[in-house]
C-alpha positions as a Markdown table, in Angstrom:
| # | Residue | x | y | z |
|---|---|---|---|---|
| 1 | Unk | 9.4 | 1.2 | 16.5 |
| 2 | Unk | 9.1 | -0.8 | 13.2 |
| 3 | Unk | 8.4 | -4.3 | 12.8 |
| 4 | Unk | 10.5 | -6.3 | 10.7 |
| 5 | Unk | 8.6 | -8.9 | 8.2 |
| 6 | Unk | 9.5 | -12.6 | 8.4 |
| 7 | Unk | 10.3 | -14.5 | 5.2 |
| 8 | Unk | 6.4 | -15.6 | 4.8 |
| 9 | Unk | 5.0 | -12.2 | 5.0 |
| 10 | Unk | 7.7 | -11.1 | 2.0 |
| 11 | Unk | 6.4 | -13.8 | 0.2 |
| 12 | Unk | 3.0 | -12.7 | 0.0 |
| 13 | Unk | 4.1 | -9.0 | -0.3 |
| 14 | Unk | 6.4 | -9.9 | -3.1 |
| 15 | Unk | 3.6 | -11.9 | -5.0 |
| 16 | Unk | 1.1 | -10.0 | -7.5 |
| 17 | Unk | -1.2 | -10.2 | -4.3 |
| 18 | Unk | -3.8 | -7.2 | -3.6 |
| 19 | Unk | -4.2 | -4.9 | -0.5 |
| 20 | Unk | -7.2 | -3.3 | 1.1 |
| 21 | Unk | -5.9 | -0.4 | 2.9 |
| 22 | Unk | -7.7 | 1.3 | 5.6 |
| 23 | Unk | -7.3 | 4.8 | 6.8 |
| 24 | Unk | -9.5 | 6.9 | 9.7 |
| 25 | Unk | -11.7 | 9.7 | 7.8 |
| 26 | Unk | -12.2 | 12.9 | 9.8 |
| 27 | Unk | -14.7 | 12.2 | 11.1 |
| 28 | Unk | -13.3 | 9.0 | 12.8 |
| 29 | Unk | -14.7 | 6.5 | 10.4 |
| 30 | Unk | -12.7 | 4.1 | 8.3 |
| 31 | Unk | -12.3 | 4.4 | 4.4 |
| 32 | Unk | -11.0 | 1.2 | 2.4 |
| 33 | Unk | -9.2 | 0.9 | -0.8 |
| 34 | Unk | -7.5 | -1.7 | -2.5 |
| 35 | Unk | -4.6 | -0.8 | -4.2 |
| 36 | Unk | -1.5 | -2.4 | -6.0 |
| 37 | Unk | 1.6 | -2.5 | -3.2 |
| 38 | Unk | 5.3 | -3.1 | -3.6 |
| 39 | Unk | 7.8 | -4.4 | -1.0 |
| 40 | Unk | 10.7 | -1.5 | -0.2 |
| 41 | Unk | 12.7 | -4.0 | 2.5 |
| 42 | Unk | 10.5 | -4.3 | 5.6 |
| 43 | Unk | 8.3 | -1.0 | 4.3 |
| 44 | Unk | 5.4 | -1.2 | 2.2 |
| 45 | Unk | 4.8 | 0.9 | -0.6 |
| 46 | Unk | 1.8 | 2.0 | -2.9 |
| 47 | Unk | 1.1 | 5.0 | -5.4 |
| 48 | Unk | -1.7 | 7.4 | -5.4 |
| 49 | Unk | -2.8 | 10.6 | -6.3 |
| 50 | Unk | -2.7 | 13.7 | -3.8 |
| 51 | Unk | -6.3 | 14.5 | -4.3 |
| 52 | Unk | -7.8 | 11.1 | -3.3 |
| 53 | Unk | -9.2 | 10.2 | -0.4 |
| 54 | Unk | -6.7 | 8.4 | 1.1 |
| 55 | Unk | -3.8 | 11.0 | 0.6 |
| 56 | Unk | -5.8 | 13.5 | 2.4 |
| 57 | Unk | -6.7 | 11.2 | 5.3 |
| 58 | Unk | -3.2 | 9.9 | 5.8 |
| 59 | Unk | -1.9 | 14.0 | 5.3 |
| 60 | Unk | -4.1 | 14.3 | 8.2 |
| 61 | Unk | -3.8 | 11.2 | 10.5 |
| 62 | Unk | -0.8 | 9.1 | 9.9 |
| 63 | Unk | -2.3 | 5.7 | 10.7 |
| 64 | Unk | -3.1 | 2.8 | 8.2 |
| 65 | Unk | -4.1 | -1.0 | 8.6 |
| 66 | Unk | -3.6 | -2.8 | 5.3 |
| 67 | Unk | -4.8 | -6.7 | 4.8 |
| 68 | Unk | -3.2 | -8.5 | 2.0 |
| 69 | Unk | -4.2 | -12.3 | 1.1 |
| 70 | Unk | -2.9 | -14.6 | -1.5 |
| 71 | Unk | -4.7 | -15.1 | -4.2 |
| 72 | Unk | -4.4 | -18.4 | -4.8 |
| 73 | Unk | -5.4 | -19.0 | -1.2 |
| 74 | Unk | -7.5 | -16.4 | 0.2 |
| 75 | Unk | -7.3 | -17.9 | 3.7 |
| 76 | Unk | -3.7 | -17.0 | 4.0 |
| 77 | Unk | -3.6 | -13.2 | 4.3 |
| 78 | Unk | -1.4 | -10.8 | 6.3 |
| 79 | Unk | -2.9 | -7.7 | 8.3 |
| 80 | Unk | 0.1 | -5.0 | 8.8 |
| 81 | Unk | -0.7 | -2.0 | 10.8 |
| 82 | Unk | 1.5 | 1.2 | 10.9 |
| 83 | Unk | 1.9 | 5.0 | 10.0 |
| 84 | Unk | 2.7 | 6.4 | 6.3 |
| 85 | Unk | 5.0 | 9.2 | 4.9 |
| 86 | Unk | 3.9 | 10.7 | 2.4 |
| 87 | Unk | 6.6 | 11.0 | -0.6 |
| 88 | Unk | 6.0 | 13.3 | -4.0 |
| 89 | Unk | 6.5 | 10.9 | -6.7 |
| 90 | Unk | 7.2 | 13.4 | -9.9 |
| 91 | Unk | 8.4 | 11.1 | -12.5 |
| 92 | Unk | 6.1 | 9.2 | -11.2 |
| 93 | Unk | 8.4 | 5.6 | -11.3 |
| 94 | Unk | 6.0 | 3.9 | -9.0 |
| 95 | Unk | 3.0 | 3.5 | -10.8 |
| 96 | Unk | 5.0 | 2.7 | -13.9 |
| 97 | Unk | 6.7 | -0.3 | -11.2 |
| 98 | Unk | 3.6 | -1.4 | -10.2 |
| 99 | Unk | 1.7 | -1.4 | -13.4 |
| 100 | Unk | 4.6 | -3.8 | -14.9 |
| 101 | Unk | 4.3 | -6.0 | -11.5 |
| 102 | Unk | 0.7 | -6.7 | -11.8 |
| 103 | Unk | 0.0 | -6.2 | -15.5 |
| 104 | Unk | 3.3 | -6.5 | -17.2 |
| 105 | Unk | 2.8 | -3.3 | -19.2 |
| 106 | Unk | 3.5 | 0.6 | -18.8 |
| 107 | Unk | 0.5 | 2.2 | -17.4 |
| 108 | Unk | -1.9 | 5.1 | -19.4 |
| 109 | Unk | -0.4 | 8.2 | -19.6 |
| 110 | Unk | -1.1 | 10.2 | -16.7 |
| 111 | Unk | -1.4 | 14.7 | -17.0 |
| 112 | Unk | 2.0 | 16.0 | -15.4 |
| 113 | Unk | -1.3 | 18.2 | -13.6 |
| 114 | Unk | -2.1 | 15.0 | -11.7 |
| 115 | Unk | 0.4 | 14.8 | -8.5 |
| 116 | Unk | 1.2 | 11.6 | -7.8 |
| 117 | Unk | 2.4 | 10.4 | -4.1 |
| 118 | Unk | 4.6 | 7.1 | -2.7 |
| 119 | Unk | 2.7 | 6.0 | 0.2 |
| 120 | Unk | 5.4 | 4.5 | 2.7 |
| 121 | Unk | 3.8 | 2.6 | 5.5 |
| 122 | Unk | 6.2 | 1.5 | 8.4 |
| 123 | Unk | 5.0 | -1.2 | 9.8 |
| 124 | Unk | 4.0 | -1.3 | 13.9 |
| 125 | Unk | 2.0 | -4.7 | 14.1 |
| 126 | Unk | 2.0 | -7.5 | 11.8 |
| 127 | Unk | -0.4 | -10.6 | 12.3 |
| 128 | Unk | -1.1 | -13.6 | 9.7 |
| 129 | Unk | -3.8 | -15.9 | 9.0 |
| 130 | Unk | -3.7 | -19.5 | 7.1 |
| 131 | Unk | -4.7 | -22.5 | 7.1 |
């Protein structure tokens, strides 16, 4: 069952705030990554390529934790735990999103060779931290 976010957790999701995203490696261990995120209504979504890492872990095992904080407050940060799907993104629209959210500009061109994936997470468990 999905979690629905509270106005302050949009907030921070919305912002040009970083994640760290966590996923379980094969051989149980965890492997971190921060990445640029978007908000899709109570979902979160971020862009990567099919041959990373990550996309092959979450292929694999579903299950991600993701910490994002502000950053102009560090102590206030959200931790949202959840499984992904993984979408094929061939025009590639969300890195081109994302780039403009964070940077304000198009990203580099990117080889059509490259396949790029929308990582959906769902959300099962959201906690928060401020002060």
């Amino acid at each position: 069952m999905s979690v629905e976010f509270n106005e302050e957790t949009r907030k921070l999701l919305d912002g040009r705030n970083f994640a760290t995203v966590a996923t379980l490696n094969r051989d149980g261990g965890p492997q971190t990554s921060v990445v640029w995120i978007a908000r899709d209504g109570d979902a979160v979504v971020f862009s990567t390529t099919a041959g990373r890492l990550k996309a092959r872990n979450l292929a694999r095992d579903p299950r991600i934790s993701l910490t994002v904080y502000d950053t102009e407050n560090p102590y206030h940060s959200v931790d949202i735990r959840g499984t992904v799907e993984l979408i094929e993104d061939p025009e590639k629209s969300l890195p081109r999103e994302l780039s403009q959210k964070y940077l304000g500009e198009d990203p580099p061109p990117e080889s059509d060779d490259v396949p790029r994936l929308i990582v959906r997470v769902t959300p099962r468990k959201i906690s928060g931290f401020s002060v």
